[in-house]
C-alpha positions in Angstrom: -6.8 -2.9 6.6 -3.8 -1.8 9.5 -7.2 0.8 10.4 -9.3 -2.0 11.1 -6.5 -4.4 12.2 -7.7 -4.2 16.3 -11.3 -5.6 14.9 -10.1 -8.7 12.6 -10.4 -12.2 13.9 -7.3 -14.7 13.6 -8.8 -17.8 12.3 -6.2 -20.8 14.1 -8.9 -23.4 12.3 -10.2 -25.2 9.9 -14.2 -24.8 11.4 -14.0 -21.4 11.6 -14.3 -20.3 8.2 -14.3 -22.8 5.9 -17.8 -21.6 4.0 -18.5 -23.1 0.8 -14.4 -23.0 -0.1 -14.9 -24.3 -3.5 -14.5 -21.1 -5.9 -17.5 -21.2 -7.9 -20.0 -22.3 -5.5 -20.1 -18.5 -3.6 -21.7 -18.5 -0.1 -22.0 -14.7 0.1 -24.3 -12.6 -1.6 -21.6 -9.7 -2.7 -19.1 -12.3 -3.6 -19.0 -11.2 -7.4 -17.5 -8.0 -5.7 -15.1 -9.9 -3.6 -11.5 -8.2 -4.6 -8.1 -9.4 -3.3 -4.9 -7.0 -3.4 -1.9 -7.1 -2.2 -0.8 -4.3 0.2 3.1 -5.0 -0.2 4.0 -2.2 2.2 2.2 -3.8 4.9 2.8 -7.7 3.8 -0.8 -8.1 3.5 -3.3 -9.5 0.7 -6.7 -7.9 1.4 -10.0 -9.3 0.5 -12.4 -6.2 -0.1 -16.3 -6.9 -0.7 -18.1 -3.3 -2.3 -15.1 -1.3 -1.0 -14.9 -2.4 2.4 -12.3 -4.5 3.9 -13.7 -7.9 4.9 -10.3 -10.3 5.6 -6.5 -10.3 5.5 -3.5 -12.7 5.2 -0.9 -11.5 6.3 2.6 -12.8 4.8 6.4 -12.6 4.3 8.5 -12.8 1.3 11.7 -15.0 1.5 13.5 -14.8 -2.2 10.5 -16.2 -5.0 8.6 -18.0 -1.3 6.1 -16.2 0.2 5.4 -17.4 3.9 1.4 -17.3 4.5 1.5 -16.4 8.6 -1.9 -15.6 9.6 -5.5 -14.8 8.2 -8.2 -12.3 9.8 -11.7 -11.9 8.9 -13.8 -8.7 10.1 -16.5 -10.2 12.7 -19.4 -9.0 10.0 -18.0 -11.4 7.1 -17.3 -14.5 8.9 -19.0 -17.6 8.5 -19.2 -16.4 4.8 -16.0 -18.4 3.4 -14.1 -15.4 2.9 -11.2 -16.5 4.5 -10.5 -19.9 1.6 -11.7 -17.3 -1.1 -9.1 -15.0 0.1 -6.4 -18.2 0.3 -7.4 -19.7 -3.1 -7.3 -15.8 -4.7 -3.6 -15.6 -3.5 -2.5 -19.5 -4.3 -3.9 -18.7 -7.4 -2.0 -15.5 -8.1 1.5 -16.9 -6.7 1.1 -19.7 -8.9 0.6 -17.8 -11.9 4.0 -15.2 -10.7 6.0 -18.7 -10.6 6.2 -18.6 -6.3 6.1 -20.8 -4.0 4.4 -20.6 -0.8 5.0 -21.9 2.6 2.1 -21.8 5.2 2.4 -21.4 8.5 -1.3 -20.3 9.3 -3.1 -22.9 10.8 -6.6 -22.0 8.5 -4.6 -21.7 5.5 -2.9 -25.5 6.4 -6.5 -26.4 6.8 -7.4 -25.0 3.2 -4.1 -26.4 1.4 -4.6 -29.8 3.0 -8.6 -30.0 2.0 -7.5 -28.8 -1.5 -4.8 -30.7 -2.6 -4.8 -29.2 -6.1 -2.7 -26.4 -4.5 0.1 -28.8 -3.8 2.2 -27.0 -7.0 2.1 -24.0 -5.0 3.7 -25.0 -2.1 7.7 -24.6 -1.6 8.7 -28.3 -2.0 11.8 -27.4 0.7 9.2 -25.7 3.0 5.7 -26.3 2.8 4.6 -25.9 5.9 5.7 -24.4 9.2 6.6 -27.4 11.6 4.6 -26.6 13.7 1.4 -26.4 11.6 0.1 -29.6 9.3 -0.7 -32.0 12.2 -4.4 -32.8 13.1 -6.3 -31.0 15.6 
């Protein structure tokens, strides 16, 4: 991922990305292959689709809260909802480790706000960055 970091696209909203962001329903044809893993030395969960590296979140940790800051999605993959697979992949996981999450990425707002069964997930002191959460 920091190898093809100069060729990822920032997603700032919703309408960028958003695909078919329910889990099951997969827009992408390789989605069965869609892996997420968390690159800890770099602070990045990466979304890989048959080996090759299709999106990122990047993030910080602060105690058990991880602070989502930005997603990135490779200019072949977009449009594909790989960005709210990616997201729901990493709610899911910090749920099941017992962390919280606070976003700060404008897409991932978008995605927590439009799924409002990742509520749980969110730090109840600091769900969201004050500057994210309002309309666009």
């Amino acid at each position: 991922m920091a190898a093809n970091a100069e060729n990822m696209i920032t997603l700032t909203i919703a309408e960028h990305d958003v695909g078919n962001s329910n889990l099951p329903g997969a827009t992408t044809p390789d989605a069965q292959d869609l892996v997420i893993t968390n690159n800890s030395a770099l602070g990045i969960y990466e979304a890989t689709i048959g080996g090759r590296t299709a999106a990122g979140l990047v993030y910080s940790k602060v105690g058990n809260r991880v602070v989502l800051l930005a997603t990135s999605v490779l200019p072949e993959f977009r449009g594909q909802g790989i960005a709210a697979k990616l997201i729901g992949g990493v709610l899911d996981e910090l749920r099941t480790q017992g962390k919280t999450a606070t976003v700060t990425c404008p897409f991932a707002t978008a995605f927590v706000n439009a799924h409002p069964d990742y509520a749980d997930v969110l730090d109840p002191a600091f769900p969201r960055s004050p500057t994210t959460g309002h309309g666009h």
